[in-house]
C-alpha positions as CSV (number, residue, x, y, z in Angstrom):
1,X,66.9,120.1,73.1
2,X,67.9,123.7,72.0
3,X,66.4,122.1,68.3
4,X,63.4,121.2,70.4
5,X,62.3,124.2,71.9
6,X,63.1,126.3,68.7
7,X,60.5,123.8,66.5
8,X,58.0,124.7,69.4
9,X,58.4,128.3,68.8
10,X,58.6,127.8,65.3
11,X,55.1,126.5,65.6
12,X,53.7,129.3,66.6
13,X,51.7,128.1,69.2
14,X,51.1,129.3,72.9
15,X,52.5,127.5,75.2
16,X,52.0,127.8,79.2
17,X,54.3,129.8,81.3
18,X,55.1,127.1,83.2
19,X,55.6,124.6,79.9
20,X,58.0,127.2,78.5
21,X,59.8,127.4,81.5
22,X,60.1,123.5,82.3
23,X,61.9,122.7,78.8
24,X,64.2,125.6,79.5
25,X,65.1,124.7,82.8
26,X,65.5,120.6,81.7
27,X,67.4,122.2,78.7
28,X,70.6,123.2,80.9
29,X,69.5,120.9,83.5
30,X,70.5,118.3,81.2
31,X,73.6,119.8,79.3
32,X,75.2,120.7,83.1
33,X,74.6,116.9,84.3
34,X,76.9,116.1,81.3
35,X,79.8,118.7,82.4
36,X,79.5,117.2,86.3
37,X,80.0,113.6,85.0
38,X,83.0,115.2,82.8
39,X,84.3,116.9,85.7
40,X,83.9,114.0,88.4
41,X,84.5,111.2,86.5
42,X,83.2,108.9,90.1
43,X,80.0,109.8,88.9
44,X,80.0,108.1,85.7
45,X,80.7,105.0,87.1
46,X,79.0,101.8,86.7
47,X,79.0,100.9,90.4
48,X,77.0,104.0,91.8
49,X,79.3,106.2,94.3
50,X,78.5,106.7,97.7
51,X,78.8,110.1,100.2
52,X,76.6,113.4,100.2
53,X,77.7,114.5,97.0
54,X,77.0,111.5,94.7
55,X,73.3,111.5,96.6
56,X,72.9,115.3,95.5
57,X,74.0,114.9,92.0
58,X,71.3,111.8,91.9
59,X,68.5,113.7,93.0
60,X,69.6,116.8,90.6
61,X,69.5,113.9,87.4
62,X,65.5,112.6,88.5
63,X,64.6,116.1,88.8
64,X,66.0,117.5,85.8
65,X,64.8,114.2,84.4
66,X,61.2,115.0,85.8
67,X,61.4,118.7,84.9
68,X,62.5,118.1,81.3
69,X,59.9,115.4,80.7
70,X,57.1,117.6,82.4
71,X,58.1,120.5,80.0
72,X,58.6,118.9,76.2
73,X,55.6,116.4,76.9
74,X,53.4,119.1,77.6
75,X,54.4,121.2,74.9
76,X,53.8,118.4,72.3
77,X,50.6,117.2,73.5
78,X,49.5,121.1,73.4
79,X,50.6,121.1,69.9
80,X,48.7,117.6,68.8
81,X,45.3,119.1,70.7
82,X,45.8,122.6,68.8
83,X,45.7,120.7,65.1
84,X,42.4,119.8,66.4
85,X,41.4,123.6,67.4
86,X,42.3,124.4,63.5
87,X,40.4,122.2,62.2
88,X,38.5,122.9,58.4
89,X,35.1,124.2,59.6
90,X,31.9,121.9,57.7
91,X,31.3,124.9,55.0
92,X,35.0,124.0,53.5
93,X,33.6,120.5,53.4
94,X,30.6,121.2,51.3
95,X,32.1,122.8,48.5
């Protein structure tokens, strides 16, 4: 993801406060998920684990799942719509 958001800023192209934010966010969202199944191993497991905490760490994966999403699909169809703002005018056309 880290690639991700560096290839949007390498594009050079604005990006909404909350856009930028939302990828950052899903960015260690995402990468801490992975250390809290590494660190409780019950909530790897196929057979999903019940009590308070198991319940907490699902609703933290949808919405880091949901923030993440939200955030990098955004930026790329920002992207795709400014290719269309930079268009050749009609005068490069004619030449």
């Amino acid at each position: 993801m880290s690639r991700g958001i560096l290839g949007f800023y390498a594009a050079r192209i604005p990006l909404h406060w909350t856009v930028r934010w939302a990828m950052v966010i899903g960015a260690f969202g995402n990468s801490s998920l992975f250390l809290m199944q590494a660190i409780f191993p019950v909530l790897d497991s196929p057979v999903p684990a019940e009590g308070l905490f198991p319940m907490i760490f699902r609703l933290y994966v949808f919405g880091s799942i949901l923030t993440t999403t939200y955030g990098f699909w955004a930026a790329a169809i920002t992207v795709f719509w400014s290719t269309f703002r930079h268009a050749p005018s009609d005068s490069f056309l004619k030449k």
